[in-house]
C-alpha positions as CSV (number, residue, x, y, z in Angstrom):
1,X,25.3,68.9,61.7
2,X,22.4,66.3,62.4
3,X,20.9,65.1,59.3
4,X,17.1,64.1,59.0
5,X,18.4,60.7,58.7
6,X,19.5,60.3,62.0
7,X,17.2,62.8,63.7
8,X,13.9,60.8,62.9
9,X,15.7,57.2,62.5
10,X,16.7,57.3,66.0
11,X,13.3,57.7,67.3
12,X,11.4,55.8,64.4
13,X,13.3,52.7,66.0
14,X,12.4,53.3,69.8
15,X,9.0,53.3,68.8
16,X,8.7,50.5,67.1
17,X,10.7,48.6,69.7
18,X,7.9,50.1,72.0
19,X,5.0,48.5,69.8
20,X,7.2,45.7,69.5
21,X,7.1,45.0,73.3
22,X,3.1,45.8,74.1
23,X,1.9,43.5,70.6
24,X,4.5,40.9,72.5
25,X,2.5,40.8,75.6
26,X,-0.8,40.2,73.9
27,X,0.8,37.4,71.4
28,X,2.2,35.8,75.0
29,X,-0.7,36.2,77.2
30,X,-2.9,34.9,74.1
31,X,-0.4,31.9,74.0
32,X,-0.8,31.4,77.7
33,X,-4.8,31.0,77.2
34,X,-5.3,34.2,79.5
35,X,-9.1,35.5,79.7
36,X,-9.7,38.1,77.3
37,X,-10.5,40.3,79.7
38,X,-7.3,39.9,81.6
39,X,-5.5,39.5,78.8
40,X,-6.3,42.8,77.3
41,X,-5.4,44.8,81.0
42,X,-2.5,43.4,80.8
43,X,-1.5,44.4,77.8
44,X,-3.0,48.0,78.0
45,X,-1.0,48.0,81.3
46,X,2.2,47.0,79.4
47,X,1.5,50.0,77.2
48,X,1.0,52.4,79.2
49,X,4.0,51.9,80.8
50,X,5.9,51.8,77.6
51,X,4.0,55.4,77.4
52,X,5.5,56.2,80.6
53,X,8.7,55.5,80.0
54,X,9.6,57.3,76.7
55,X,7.7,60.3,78.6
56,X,10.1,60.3,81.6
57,X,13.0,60.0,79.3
58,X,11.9,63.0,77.2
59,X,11.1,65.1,80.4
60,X,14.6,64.0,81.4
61,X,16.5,65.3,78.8
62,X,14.1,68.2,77.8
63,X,14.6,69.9,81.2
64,X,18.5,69.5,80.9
65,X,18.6,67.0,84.0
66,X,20.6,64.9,82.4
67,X,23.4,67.7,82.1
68,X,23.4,68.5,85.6
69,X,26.9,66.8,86.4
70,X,26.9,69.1,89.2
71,X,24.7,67.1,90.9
72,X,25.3,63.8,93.1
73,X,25.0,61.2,92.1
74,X,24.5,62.6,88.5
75,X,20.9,62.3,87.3
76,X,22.6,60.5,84.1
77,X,24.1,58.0,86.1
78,X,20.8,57.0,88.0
79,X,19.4,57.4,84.7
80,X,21.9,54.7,82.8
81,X,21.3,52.4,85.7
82,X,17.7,52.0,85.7
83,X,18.0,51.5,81.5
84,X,19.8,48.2,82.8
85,X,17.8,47.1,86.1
86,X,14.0,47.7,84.7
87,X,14.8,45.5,81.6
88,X,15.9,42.8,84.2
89,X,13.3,43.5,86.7
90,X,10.7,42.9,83.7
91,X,12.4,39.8,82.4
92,X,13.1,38.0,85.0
93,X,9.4,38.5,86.6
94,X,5.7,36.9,85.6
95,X,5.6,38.5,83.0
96,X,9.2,37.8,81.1
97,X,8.6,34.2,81.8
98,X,5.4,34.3,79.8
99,X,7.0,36.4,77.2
100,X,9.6,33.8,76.8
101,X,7.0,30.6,76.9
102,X,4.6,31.9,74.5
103,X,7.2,33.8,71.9
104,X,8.4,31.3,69.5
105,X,13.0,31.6,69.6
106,X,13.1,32.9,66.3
107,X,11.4,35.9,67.0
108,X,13.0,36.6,70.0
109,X,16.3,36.3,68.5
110,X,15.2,37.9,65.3
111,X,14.2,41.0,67.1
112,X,17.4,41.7,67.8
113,X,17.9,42.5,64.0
114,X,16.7,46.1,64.8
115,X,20.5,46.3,66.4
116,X,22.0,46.6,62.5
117,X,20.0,49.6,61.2
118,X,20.6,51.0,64.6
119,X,24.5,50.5,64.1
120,X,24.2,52.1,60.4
121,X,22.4,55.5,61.8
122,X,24.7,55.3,64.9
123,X,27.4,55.3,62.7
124,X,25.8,58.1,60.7
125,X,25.7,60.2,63.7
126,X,29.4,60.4,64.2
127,X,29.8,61.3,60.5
128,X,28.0,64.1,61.3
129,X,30.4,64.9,64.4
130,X,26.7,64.6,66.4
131,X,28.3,61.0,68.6
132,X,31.8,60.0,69.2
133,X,33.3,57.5,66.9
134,X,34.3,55.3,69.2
135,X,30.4,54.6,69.8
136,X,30.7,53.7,66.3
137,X,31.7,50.6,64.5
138,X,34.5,52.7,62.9
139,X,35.8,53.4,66.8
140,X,35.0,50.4,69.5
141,X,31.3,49.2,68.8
142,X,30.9,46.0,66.5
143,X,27.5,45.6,68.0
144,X,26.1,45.7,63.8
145,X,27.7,41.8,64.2
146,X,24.9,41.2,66.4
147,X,22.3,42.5,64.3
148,X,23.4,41.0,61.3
149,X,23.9,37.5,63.1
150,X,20.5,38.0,64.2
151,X,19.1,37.7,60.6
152,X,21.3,34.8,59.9
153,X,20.3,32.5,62.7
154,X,16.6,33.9,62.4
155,X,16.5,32.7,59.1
156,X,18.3,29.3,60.2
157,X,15.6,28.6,63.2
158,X,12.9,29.3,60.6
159,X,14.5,26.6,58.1
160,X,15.4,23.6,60.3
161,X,17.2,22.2,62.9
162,X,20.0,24.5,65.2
163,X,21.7,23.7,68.0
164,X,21.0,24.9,71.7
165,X,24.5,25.5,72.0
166,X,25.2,27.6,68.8
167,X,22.0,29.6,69.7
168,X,23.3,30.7,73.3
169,X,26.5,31.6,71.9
170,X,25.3,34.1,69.9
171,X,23.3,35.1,72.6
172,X,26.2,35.4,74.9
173,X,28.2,37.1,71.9
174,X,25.2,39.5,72.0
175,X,25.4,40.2,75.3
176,X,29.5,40.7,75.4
177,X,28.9,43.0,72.6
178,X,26.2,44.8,74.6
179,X,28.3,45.6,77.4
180,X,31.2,46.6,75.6
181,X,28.8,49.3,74.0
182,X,27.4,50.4,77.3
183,X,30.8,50.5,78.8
184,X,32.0,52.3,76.1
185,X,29.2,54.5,76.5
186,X,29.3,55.2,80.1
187,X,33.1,55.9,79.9
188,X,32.6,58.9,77.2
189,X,30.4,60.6,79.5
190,X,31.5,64.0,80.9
191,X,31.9,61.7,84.4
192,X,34.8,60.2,83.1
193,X,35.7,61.5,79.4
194,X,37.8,58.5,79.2
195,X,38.6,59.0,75.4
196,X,39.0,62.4,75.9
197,X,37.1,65.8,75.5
198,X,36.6,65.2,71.8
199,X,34.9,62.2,72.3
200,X,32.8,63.0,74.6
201,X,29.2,61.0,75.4
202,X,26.5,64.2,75.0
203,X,24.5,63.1,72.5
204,X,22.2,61.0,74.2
205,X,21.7,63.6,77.2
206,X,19.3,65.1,74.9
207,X,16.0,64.8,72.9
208,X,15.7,62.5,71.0
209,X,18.6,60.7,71.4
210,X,17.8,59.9,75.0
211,X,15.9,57.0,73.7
212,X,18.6,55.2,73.1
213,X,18.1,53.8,76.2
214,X,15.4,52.1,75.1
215,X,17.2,49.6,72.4
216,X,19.8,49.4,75.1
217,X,16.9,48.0,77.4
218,X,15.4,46.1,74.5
219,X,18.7,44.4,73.4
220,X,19.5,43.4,77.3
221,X,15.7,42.4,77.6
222,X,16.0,40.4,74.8
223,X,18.9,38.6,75.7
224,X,17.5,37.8,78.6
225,X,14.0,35.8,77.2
226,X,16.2,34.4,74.9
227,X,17.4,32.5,78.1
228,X,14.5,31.8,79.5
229,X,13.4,30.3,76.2
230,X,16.4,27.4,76.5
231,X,16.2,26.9,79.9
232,X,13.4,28.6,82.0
233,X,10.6,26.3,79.9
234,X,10.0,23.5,78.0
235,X,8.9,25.0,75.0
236,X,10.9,24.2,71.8
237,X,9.1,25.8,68.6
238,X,11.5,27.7,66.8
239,X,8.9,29.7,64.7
240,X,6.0,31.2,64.3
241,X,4.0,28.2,63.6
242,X,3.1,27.5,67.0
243,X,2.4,23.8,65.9
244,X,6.4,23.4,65.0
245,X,8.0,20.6,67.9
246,X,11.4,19.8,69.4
247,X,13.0,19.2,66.4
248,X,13.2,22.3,65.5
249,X,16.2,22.9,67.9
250,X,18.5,20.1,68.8
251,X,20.0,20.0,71.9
């Protein structure tokens, strides 16, 4: 059985992720010296789409669409390739590239921190038979070594001097770590039930836990600006002092 730990933790963290992003785009487009005006459309824009996406999700798996494996293609798997292509779409356009110029690179990899609380109530649900273990880090998911990386290079960028090339191999260990997950994921569905019947992937075909797609998205989005950060613009502060300079990376 599903304990409130899990029921509300889930949830509680694709919120915030959701805040996360809109408060993003008004830090960014405030970096970026955008009119006020402008800069607070944009952002209302990027929450209403935020808005929009949680309530599609919801509808999704509160009308049992996501179930219908009858159906071709299967509404999940449309549904588990947008959570991949709209975090790309958004990173890689305008908008991602101001994310990733006016976001200082220890937030943006400290963000991906959420991942390790998310791996703790992830593993919680398949203690309580809700997810399969091998979503878990006690089956084939060590994604809780990205969150807890996350924290330690955070801290790092904060202090003093890191190395490009040590920050985008944890970012391409992210990333790895990412798709193994999703894989993983994708394979336990009723599609494929590649681990078997008991291990089914159900869990996130209803409400709630249909938001998992969205730290899925955040984590890939994330990933992304992280790149964009290194190599997509000159900027080089590594905190939130926006006043920091090159040194605080070393390349």
């Amino acid at each position: 059985m599903e304990s409130d730990l899990v029921r509300f933790g889930i949830p509680l963290i694709a919120l915030a992720l959701s805040a996360l992003f809109v408060v993003a785009v008004f830090v960014a487009e405030r970096a970026a010296g955008t009119m006020a005006g402008l800069r607070l459309q944009r952002t209302a824009l990027a929450a209403l789409g935020v808005l929009l996406w949680l309530a599609i999700v919801a509808a999704l798996a509160l009308s049992g669409l996501l179930r219908r494996f009858d159906l071709r293609p299967p509404p999940m798997a449309l549904w588990f390739g947008m959570t991949l292509l709209l975090p790309l779409v958004v990173a890689l356009s305008p908008l991602g590239k101001r994310l990733a110029a006016g976001l200082p690179l220890v937030a943006l990899v400290g963000f991906q921190a959420f991942r390790l609380p998310l791996e703790l109530l992830m593993h919680r649900a398949a203690m309580d038979g809700l997810m399969p273990r091998v979503m878990s880090y006690s089956g084939y998911n060590f994604d809780i070594v990205t969150g807890t990386t996350a924290l330690v290079l955070g801290i790092a960028l904060a202090r003093g001097n890191v190395p490009r090339a040590a920050v985008l191999a944890w970012n391409f260990m992210g990333l790895v770590l990412l798709a193994v997950i999703g894989g993983i994921a994708f394979a336990a569905t009723p599609i494929f039930l590649a681990f078997g019947p008991d291990n089914a992937n159900v869990w996130v075909m209803s409400f709630p836990y249909s938001w998992m797609s969205i730290m899925v998205a955040g984590a890939l989005f994330g990933h992304v600006l992280v790149l964009r950060k290194l190599y997509g613009t000159h900027e080089s502060a590594t905190s939130s002092n926006p006043k920091k300079s090159l040194t605080s990376v070393s390349v």
